[in-house]
C-alpha positions as CSV (number, residue, x, y, z in Angstrom):
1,X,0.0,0.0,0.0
2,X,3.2,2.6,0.7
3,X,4.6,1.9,-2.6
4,X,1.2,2.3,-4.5
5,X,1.1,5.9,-2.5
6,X,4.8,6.9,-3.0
7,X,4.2,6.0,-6.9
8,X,1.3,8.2,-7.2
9,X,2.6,11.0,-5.6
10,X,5.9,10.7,-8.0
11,X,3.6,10.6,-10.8
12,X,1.5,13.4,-9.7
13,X,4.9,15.4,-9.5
14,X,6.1,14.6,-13.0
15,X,3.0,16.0,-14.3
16,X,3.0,19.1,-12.3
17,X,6.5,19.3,-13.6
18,X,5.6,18.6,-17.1
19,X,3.2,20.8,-17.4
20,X,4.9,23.7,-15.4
21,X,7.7,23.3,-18.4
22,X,5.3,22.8,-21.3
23,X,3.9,26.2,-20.7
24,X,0.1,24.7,-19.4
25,X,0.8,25.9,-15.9
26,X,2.9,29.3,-16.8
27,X,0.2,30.1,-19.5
28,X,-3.1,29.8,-17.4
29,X,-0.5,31.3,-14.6
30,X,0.0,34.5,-16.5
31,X,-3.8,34.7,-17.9
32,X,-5.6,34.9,-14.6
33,X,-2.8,37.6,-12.9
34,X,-3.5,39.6,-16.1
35,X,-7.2,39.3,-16.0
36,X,-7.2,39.8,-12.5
37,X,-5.0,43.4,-12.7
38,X,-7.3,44.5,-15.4
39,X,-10.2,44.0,-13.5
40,X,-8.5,45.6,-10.6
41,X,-6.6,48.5,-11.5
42,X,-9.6,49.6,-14.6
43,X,-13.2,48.1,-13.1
44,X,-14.4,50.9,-15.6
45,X,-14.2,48.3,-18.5
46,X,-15.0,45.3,-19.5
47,X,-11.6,43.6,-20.8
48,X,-12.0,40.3,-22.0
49,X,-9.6,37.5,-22.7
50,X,-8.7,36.7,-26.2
51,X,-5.5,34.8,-26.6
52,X,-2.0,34.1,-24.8
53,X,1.2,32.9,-26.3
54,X,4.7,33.5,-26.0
55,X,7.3,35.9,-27.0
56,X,11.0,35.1,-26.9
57,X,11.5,39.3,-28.2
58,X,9.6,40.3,-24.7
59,X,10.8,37.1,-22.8
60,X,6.9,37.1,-21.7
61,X,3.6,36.1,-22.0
62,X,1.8,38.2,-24.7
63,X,-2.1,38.9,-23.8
64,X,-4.6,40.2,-25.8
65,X,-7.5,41.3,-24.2
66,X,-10.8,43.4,-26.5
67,X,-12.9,46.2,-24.4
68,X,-16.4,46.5,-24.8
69,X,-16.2,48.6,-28.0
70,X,-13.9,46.0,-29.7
71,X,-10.3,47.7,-29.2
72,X,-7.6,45.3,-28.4
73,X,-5.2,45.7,-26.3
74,X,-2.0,43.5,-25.6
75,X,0.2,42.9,-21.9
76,X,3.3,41.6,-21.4
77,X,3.3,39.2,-18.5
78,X,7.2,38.8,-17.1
79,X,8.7,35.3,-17.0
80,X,8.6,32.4,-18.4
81,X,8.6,30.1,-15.8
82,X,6.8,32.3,-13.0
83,X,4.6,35.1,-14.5
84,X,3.4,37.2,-11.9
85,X,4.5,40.5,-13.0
86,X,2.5,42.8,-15.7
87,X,5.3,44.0,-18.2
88,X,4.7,46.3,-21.2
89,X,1.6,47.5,-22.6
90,X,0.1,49.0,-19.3
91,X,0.6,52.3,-20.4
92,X,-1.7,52.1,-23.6
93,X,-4.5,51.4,-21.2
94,X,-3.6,54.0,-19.3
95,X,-3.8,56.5,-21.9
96,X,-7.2,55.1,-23.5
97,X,-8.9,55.6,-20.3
98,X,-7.9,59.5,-19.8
């Protein structure tokens, strides 16, 4: 019964693992802190998700997110591995909303 146990918990690590380098994790990682600051820091619209994928020039995750009237607009989420911190494209909001 220990080794059954011990073998599921190793195999339950190697996926984490392989999906933490694969980009799964990372990616849905980087999409919910991004949706999360926009919702946050701009309640005033309604941003909504339209696609992630990476981008070696940024060394991010590149979000694009459409407002209510259609307009995208694109973040930069830090990291590769660990993307918790909004990058580029901040400012662009910024500047729409004044």
């Amino acid at each position: 019964m220990k080794k059954i146990v011990v073998i599921i918990v190793i195999l339950i690590i190697l996926l984490i693992v392989g999906l933490w380098i694969g980009g799964i994790i990372p990616k849905t990682i980087a999409r919910i802190v991004a949706t999360n600051y926009l919702k946050n820091k701009f309640p005033m619209n309604k941003f909504e998700y339209s696609e992630i994928e990476w981008s070696s020039a940024f060394d991010g995750y590149s979000i694009r997110f459409k407002d209510e009237k259609g307009q995208y607009f694109g973040l930069i989420m830090n990291g590769k591995y660990f993307p918790f911190i909004v990058g580029q494209g901040i400012n662009a909001i910024e500047e729409y909303n004044r």
